[in-house]
C-alpha positions as CSV (number, residue, x, y, z in Angstrom):
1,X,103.6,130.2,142.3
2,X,101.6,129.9,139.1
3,X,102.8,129.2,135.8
4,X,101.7,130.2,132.5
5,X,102.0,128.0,129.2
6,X,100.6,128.2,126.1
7,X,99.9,124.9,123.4
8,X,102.3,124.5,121.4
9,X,101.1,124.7,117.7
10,X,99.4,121.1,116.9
11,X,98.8,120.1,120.3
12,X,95.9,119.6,121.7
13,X,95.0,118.5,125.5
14,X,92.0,116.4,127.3
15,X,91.1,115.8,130.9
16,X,90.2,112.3,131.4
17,X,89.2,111.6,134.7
18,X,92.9,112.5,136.4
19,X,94.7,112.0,133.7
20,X,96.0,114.3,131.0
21,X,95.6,113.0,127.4
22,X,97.4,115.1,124.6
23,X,97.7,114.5,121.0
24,X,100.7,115.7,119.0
25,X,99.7,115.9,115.1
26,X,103.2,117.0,114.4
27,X,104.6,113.5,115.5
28,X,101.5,111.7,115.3
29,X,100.9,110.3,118.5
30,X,99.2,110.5,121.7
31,X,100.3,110.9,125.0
32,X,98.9,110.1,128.5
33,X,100.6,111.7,131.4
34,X,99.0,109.9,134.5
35,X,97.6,111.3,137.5
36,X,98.3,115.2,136.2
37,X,95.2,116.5,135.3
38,X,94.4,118.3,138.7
39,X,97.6,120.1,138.8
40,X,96.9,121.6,135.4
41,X,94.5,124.1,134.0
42,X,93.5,124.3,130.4
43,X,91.7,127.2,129.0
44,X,89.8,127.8,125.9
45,X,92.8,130.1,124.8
46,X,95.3,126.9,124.5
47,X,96.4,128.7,127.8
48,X,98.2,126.1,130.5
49,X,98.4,127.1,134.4
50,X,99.9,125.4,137.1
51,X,101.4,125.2,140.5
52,X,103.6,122.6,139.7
53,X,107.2,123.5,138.4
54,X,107.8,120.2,137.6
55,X,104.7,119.6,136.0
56,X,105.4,123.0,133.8
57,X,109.0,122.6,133.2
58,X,108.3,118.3,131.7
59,X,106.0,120.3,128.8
60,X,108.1,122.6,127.9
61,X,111.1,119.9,127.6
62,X,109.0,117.6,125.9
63,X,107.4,120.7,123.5
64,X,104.5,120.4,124.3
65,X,104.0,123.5,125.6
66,X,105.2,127.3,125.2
67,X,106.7,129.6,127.6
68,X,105.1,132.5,125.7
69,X,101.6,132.6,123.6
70,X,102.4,131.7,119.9
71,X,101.6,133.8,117.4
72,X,98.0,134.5,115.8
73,X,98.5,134.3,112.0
74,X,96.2,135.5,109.5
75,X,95.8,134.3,106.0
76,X,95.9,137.1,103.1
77,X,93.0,136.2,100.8
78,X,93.5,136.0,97.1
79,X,91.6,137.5,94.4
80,X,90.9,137.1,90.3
81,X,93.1,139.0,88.9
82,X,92.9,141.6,85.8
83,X,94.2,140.0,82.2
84,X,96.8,142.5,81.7
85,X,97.9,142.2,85.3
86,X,98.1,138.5,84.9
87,X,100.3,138.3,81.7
88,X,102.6,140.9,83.2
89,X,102.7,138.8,86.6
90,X,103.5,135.5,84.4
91,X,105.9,137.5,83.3
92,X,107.6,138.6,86.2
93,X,107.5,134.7,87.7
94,X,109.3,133.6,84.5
95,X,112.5,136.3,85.1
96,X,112.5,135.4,88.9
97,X,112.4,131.9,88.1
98,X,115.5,132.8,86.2
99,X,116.8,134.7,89.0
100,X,116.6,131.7,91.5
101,X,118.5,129.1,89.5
102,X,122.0,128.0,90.5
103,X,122.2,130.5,93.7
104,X,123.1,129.5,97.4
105,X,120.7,130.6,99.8
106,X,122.7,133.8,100.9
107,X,122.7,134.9,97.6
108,X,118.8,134.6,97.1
109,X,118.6,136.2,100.7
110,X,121.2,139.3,99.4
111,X,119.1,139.1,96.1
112,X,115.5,139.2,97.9
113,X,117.2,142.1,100.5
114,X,117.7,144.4,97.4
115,X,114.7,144.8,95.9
116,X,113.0,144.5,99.1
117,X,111.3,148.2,99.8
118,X,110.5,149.5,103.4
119,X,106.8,150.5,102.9
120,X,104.5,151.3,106.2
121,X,101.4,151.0,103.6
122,X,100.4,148.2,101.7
123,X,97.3,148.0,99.3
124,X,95.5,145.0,100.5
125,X,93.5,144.7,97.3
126,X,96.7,144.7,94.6
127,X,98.4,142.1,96.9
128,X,95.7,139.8,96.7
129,X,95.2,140.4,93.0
130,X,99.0,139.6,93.0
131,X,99.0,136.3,94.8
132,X,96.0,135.7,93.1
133,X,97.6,135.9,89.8
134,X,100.9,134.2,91.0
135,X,99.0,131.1,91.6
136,X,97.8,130.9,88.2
137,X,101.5,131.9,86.5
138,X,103.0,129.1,88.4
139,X,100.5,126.4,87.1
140,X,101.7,127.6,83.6
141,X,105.6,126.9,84.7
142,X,107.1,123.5,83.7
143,X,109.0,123.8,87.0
144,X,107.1,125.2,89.7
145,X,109.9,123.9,92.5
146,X,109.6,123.9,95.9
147,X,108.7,126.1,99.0
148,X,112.5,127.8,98.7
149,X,112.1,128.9,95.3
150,X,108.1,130.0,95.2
151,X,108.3,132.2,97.9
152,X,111.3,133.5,96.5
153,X,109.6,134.5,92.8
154,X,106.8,135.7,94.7
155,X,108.6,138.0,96.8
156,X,110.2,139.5,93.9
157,X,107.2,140.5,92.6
158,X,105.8,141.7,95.5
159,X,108.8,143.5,96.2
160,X,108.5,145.0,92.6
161,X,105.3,146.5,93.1
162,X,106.3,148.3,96.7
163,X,105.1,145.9,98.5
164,X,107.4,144.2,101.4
165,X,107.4,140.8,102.9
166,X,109.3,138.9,105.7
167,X,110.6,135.6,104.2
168,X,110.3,133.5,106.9
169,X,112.4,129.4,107.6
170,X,110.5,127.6,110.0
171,X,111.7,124.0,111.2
172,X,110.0,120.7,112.6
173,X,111.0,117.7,114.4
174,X,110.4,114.2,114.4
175,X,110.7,114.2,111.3
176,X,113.1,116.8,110.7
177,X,111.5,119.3,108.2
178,X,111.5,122.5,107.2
179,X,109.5,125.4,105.5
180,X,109.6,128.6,104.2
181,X,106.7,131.6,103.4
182,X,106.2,134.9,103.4
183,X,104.6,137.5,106.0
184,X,104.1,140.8,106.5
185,X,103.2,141.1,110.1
186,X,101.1,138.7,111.5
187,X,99.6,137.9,107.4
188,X,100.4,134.7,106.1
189,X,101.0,135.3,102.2
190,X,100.9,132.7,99.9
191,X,100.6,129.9,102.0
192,X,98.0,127.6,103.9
193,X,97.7,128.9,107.8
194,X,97.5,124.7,108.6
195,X,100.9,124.5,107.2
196,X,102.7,126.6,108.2
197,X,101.5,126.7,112.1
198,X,103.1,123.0,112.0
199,X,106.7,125.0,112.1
200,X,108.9,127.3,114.6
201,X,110.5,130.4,112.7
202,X,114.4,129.9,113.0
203,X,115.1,132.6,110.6
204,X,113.1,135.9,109.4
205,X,115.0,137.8,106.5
């Protein structure tokens, strides 16, 4: 029976002779599993296929591979923004700043979750003027914080405008880290695509 795996996100496989070479940027390291190579495909997709169970089931225990084909992020692009949109943007990242210090992270969920609007619609050229003016309020900020709290000022004022985002928690291993950015759909906001493709979602809210 043949099996069908996908890379997982950072990993990237070689035939080498009969061998399979695969490096893991995640945990920075190589990997030679001897003598393999025949029994396993690799396709220009990151798809893996093979006959061998045992084969399929060691990458998937070892995470190297995915049972299902990972997700295909895009990056929302930003733009210059107006003056007047600016200041009021600059504005709007003081107040959430505000609105992030001393809360537990249920609270900034609950918080986030309430001003969060269910739109189908999004106007791709206001949320790029938005991000693009985000990035410039934060410079301005004596305490720009960390992943947590800038995806939470800049999902209140997306949310503010109409415009709805998934915040998403992703996790890593080896070293243990984790992340947190914002989507809508398959739309990376705010964030660098080679970041956050380094994590698995745990959480969407």
């Amino acid at each position: 029976m043949i099996r069908t795996l996908w890379c997982s996100p950072g990993v990237f496989m070689a035939k080498v002779d009969n061998d399979l070479v695969v490096l893991d940027i995640d945990k920075d390291a190589y990997h030679c599993m001897l003598a393999t190579a025949d029994a396993l495909r690799l396709g220009n997709d990151g798809a893996l296929t093979t006959r061998s169970a045992e084969l399929a089931d060691a990458l998937l225990d070892a995470g190297l591979a995915l049972p299902t084909a990972p997700a295909q992020l895009r990056l929302a692009p930003i733009s210059a923004p107006q003056r007047v949109k600016l200041a009021r943007v600059a504005i709007a990242w003081g107040a959430a700043a505000l609105a992030f210090q001393g809360k537990p992270l249920k609270d900034l969920i609950r918080f986030g979750n309430t001003c969060r609007r269910d739109d189908s619609a999004c106007d791709e050229t206001l949320l790029c003027e938005l991000v693009g003016a985000a990035r410039i309020a934060r410079s301005w900020m004596p305490f720009e914080g960390e992943c947590l709290q800038r995806s939470f000022q800049l999902r209140c004022i997306l949310a503010e405008r109409g415009i709805a985002t998934d915040w998403i928690f992703g996790v890593r291993t080896w070293p243990f880290n984790a992340h947190c950015w914002l989507q809508r759909g398959d739309l990376v906001i705010g964030d660098r695509l080679a970041r956050v493709r380094r994590y698995t979602p745990i959480m969407r809210v």
